[in-house]
C-alpha positions as CSV (number, residue, x, y, z in Angstrom):
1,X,-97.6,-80.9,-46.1
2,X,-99.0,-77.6,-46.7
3,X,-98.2,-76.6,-43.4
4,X,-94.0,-76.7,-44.1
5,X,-93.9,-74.2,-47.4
6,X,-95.6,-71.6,-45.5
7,X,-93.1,-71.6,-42.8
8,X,-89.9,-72.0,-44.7
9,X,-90.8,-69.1,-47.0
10,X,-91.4,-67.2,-43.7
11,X,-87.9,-67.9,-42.0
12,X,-86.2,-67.0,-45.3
13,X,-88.2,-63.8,-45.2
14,X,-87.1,-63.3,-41.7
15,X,-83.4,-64.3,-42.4
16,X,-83.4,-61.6,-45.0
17,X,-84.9,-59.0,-42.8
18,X,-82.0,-59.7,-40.2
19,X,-79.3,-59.4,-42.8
20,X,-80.9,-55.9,-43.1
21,X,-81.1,-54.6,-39.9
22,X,-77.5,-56.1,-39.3
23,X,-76.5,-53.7,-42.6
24,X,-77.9,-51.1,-41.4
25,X,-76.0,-50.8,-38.2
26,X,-72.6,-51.5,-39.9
27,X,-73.2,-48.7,-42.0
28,X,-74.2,-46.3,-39.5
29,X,-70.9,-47.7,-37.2
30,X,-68.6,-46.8,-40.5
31,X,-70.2,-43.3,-40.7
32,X,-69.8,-42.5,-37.2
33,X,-66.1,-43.7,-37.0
34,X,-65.5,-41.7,-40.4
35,X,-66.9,-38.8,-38.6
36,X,-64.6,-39.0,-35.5
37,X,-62.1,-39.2,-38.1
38,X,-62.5,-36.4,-39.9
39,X,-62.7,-34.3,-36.7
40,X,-59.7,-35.8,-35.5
41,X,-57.8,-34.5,-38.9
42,X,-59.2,-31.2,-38.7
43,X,-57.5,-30.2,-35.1
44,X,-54.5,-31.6,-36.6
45,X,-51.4,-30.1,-36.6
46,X,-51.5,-26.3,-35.8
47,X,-54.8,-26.8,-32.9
48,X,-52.8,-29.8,-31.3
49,X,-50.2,-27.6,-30.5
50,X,-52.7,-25.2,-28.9
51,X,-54.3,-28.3,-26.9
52,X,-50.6,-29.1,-25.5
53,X,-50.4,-25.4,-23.8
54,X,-54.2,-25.4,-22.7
55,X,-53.0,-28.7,-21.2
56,X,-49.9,-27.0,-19.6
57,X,-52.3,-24.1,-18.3
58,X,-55.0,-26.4,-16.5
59,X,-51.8,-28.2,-14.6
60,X,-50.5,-24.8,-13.9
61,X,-54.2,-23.7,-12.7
62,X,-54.3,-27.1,-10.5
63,X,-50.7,-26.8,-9.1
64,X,-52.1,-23.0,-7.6
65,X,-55.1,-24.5,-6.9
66,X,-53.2,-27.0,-4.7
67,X,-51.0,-24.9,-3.1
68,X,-53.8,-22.1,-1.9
69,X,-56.0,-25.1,-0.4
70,X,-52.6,-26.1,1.4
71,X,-51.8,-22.1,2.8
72,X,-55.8,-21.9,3.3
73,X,-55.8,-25.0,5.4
74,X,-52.5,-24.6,7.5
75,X,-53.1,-23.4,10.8
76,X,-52.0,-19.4,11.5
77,X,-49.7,-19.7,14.1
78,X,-51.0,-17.7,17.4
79,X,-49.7,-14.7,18.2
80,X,-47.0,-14.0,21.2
81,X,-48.1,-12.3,24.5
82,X,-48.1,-8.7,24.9
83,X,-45.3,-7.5,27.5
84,X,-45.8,-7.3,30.8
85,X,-45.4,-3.9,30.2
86,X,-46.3,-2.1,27.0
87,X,-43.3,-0.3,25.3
88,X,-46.1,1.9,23.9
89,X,-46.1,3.7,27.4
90,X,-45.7,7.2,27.6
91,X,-46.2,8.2,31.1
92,X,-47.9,11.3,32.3
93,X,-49.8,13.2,29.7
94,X,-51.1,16.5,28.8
95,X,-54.5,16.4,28.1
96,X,-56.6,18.4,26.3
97,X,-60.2,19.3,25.8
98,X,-60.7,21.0,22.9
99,X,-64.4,22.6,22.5
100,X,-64.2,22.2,18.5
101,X,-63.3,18.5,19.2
102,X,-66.0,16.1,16.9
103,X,-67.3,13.1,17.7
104,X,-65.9,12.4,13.7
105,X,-62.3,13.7,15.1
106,X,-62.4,10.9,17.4
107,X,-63.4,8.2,15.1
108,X,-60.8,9.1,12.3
109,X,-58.0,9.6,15.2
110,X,-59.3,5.7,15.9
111,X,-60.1,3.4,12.9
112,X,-58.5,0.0,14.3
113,X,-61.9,0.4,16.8
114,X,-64.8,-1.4,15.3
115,X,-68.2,-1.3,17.6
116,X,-66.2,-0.2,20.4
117,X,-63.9,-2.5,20.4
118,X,-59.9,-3.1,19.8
119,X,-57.5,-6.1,20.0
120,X,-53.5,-5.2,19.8
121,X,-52.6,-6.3,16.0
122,X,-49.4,-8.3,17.1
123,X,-49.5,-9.9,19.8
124,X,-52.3,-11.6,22.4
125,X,-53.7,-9.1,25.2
126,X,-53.4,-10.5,28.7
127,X,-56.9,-9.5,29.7
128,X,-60.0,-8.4,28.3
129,X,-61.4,-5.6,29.7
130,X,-64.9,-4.3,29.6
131,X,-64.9,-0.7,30.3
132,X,-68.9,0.1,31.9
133,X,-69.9,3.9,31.9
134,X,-73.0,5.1,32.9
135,X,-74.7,8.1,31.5
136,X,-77.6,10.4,31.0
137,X,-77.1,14.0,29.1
138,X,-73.6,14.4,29.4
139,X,-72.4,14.3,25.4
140,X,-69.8,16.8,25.8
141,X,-68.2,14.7,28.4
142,X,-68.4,11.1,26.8
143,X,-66.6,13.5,23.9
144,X,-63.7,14.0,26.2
145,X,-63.4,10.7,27.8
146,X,-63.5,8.7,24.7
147,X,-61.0,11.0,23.0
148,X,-58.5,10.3,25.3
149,X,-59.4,7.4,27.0
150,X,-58.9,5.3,23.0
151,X,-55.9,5.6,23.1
152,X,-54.8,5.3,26.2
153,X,-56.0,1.6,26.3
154,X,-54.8,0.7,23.0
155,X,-51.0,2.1,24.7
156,X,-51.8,-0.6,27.2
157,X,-52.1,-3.5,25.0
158,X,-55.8,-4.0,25.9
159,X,-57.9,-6.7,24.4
160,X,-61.2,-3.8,25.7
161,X,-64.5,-2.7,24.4
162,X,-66.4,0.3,25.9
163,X,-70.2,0.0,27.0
164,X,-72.5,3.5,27.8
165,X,-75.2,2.7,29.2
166,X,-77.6,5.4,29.0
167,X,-80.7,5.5,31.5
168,X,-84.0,6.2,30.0
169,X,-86.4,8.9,30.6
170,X,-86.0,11.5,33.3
171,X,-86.7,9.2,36.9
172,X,-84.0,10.2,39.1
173,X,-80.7,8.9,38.0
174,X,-79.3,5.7,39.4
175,X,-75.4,5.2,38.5
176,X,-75.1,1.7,40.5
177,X,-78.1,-0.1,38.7
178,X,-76.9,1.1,35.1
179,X,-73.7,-0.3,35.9
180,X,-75.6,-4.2,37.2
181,X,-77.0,-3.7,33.7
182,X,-73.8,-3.1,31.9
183,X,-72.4,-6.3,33.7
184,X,-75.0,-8.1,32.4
185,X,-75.2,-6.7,29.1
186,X,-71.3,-7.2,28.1
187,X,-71.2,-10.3,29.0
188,X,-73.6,-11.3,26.2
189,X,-71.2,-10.3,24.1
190,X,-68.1,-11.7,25.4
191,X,-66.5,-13.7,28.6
192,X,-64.9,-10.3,29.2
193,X,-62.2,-11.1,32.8
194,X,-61.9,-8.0,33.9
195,X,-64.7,-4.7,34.3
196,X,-63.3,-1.0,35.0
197,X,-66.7,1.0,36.1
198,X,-65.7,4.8,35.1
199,X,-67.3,8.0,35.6
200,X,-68.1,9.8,32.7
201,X,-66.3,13.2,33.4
202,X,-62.8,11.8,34.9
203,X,-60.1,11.5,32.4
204,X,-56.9,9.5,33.5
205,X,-53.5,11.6,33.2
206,X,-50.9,8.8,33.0
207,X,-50.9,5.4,30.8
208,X,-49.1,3.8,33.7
209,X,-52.2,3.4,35.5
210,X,-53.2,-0.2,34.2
211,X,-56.8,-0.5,33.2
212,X,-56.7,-4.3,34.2
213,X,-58.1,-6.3,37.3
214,X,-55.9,-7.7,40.3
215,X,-56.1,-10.2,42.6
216,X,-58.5,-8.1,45.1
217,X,-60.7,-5.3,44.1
218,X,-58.9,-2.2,42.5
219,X,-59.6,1.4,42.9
220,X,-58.0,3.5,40.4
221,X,-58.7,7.5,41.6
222,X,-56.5,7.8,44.5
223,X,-56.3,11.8,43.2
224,X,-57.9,13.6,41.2
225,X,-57.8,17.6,39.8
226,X,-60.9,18.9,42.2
227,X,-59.3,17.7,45.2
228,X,-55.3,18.6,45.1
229,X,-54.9,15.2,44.2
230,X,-55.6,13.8,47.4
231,X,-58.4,10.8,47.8
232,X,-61.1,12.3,48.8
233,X,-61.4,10.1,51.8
234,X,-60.2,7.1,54.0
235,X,-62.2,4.2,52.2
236,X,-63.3,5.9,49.0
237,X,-64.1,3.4,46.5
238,X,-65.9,5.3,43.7
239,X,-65.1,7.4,40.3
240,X,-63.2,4.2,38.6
241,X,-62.8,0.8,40.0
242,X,-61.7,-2.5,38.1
243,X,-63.1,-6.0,39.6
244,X,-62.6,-8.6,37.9
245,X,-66.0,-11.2,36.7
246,X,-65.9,-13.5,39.7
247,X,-65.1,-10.6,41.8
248,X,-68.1,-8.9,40.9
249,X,-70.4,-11.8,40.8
250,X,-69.0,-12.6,44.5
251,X,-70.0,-9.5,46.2
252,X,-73.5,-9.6,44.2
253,X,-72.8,-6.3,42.1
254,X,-74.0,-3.0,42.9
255,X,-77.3,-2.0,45.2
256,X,-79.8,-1.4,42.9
257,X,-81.3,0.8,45.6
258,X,-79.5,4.2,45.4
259,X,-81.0,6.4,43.0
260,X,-79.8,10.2,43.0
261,X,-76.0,11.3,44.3
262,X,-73.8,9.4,46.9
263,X,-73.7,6.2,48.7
264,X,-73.4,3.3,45.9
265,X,-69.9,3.3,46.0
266,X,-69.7,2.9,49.8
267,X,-72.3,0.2,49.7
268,X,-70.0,-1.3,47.4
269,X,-66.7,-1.2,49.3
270,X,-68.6,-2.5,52.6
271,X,-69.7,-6.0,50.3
272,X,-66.0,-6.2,49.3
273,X,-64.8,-5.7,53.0
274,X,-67.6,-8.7,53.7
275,X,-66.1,-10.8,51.4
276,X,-62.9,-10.6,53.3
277,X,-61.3,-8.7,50.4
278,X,-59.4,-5.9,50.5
279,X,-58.6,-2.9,47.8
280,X,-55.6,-2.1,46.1
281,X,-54.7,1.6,44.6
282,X,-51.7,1.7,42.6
283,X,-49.2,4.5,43.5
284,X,-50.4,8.1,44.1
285,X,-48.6,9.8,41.0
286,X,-49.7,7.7,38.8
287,X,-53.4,7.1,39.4
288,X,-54.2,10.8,39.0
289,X,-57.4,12.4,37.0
290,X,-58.7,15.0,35.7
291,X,-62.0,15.9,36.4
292,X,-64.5,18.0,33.8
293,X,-66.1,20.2,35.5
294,X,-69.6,20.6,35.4
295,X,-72.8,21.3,37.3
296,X,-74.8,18.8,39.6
297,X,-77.2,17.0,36.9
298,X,-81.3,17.8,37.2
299,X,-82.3,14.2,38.1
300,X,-79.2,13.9,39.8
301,X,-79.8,15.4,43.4
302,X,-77.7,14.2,46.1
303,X,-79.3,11.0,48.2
304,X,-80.6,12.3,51.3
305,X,-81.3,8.5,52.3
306,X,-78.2,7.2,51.5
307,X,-76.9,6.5,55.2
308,X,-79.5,4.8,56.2
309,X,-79.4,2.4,53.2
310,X,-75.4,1.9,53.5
311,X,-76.7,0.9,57.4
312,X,-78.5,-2.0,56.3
313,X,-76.0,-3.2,53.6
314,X,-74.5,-6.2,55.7
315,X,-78.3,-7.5,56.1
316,X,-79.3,-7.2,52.4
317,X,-76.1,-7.8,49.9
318,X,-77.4,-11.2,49.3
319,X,-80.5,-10.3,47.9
320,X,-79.9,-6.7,46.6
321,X,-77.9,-6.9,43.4
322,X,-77.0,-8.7,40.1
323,X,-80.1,-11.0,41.4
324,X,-82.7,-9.1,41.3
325,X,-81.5,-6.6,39.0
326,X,-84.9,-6.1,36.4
327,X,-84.6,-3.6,33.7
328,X,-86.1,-3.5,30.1
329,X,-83.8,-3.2,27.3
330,X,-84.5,0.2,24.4
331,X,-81.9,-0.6,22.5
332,X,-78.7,-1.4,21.7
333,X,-76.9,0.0,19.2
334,X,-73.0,-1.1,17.9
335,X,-71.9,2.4,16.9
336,X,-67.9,2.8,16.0
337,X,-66.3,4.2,19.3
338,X,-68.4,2.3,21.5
339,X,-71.8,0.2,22.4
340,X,-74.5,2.3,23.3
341,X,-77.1,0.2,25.7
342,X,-80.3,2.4,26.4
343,X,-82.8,1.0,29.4
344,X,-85.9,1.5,31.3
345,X,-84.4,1.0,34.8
346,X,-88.1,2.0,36.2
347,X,-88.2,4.6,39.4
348,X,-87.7,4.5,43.0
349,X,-90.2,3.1,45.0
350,X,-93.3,5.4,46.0
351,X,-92.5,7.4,42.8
């Protein structure tokens, strides 16, 4: 009997401390509600207004939003062919060679070039063309070249980028392996179609002599200043010549074998003629050049064993070439008119 007091007086206690707590939270409900109340008056009636134009402002903000992310997103339409023929043209020119000319003169004269390279702004090149130089000491005449050779290709419509690769050290100088490594080296940058291997000191005279690759192997100096523009001789294949990748590949490159003056270009035109192709020279007033003049190059001596190399040419194309081509690259570095590619080509054997 004792037992029932003590637990009815604790359930009332209980009851009451329920009633409590359930106080408690209706008055802190009825406080917060007043609160959101009072907020709600004070933005009322002038900051409403301002609320209705911030809203206006976000949907304007969206609606640009919207409509960048659509231009943004669309696809830019690609750009139309250039012509078969460039109406940029001009013909023959009258070239120039000025001896106060700067290499900053050429790169102001040329600011759509970036590292060497240019694309027509409105419309799609038909080739790309990698124009290979080889060089060693000869500034003055790179000068001259890229001062007028710029714009010539950009008259063309040329999707192009120029490569000078210079040979390091002073080992007798080998134009035919420099120009293997240019091959290679380009193509690293690009799936160029088409490569135009150019002389530093001869400067084209007339924009109507195409820079870009044929079906066969192309020879571009049929006549040049030094020799009453006459080729030089029956089957000359040297100064400039455009092949196009596969071309090139096919007949293994260059001979890596000819260091010093003379042969390489010979030994080229005897792998083309094995390949059963046969080389093209556009017509003699228009593939006409000027040549710098200069003195023969120290390092540069003419190639007292070039005959008996071009001798043995049928029997070692295969394996004389792009394959076996070793080099060690100095640097490479992307200045504005063009990509400067410095290598250790090594010497000629018994040196």
């Amino acid at each position: 009997m004792g037992f029932c007091p003590s637990v009815c007086k604790f359930l009332r206690r209980g009851k009451y401390f329920v009633l409590l707590l359930l106080s408690l939270s209706v008055l802190a409900w009825i406080a917060t509600f007043a609160s959101e109340t009072v907020k709600s008056i004070q933005v009322s009636p002038a900051t409403s207004q301002t609320l209705r134009k911030g809203e206006i402002l976000r949907g304007e903000l969206n609606s640009w939003r919207s409509l960048t992310e659509d231009l943004l997103n669309t696809p830019t339409p690609p750009k139309a062919a250039c012509p078969q023929k460039s109406p940029q043209l001009q013909g023959s020119l009258k070239l120039s060679f000025e001896p106060s000319l700067t290499l900053k003169d050429v790169e102001e004269e040329n600011r759509r070039v970036t590292e060497g390279r240019y694309q027509p702004p409105d419309c799609t090149a038909r080739q790309s063309v990698a124009i290979l130089i080889p060089h060693r000491n000869r500034e003055k005449h790179l000068l001259y070249l890229l001062h007028h050779l710029h714009p010539f290709l950009q008259r063309q419509q040329l999707h192009y980028s120029i490569y000078v690769i210079q040979q390091a050290g002073d080992a007798t100088f080998n134009r035919a392996k420099l120009l293997n490594v240019g091959y290679l080296e380009a193509l690293k940058d690009y799936n160029w179609e088409c490569f135009i291997f150019h002389d530093v000191d001869l400067v084209p005279e007339n924009d109507y002599n195409l820079y870009i690759c044929d079906k066969q192997p192309k020879h571009l100096v049929v006549g040049r200043n030094a020799t009453g523009y006459k080729l030089r001789y029956k089957g000359y294949f040297g100064g400039v010549t455009a092949m196009t990748k596969d071309q090139f590949h096919n007949v293994n490159g260059f001979s890596n074998t000819y260091w010093g003056w003379g042969g390489e270009d010979d030994d080229l035109r005897i792998r083309v003629e094995l390949q059963k192709m046969k080389i093209v020279r556009p017509p003699p007033e228009i593939a006409r050049y000027t040549m710098v003049f200069h003195k023969r190059d120290s390092g540069n001596e003419i190639n007292k064993d070039r005959m008996r190399l071009l001798g043995r040419t049928p029997q070692v194309w295969r394996k004389d070439g792009l394959n076996t081509c070793s080099y060690k690259t100095m640097s490479v570095e992307r200045l504005p008119l063009y990509v400067n590619v410095t290598v250790d080509i090594g010497k000629p054997q018994g040196n």
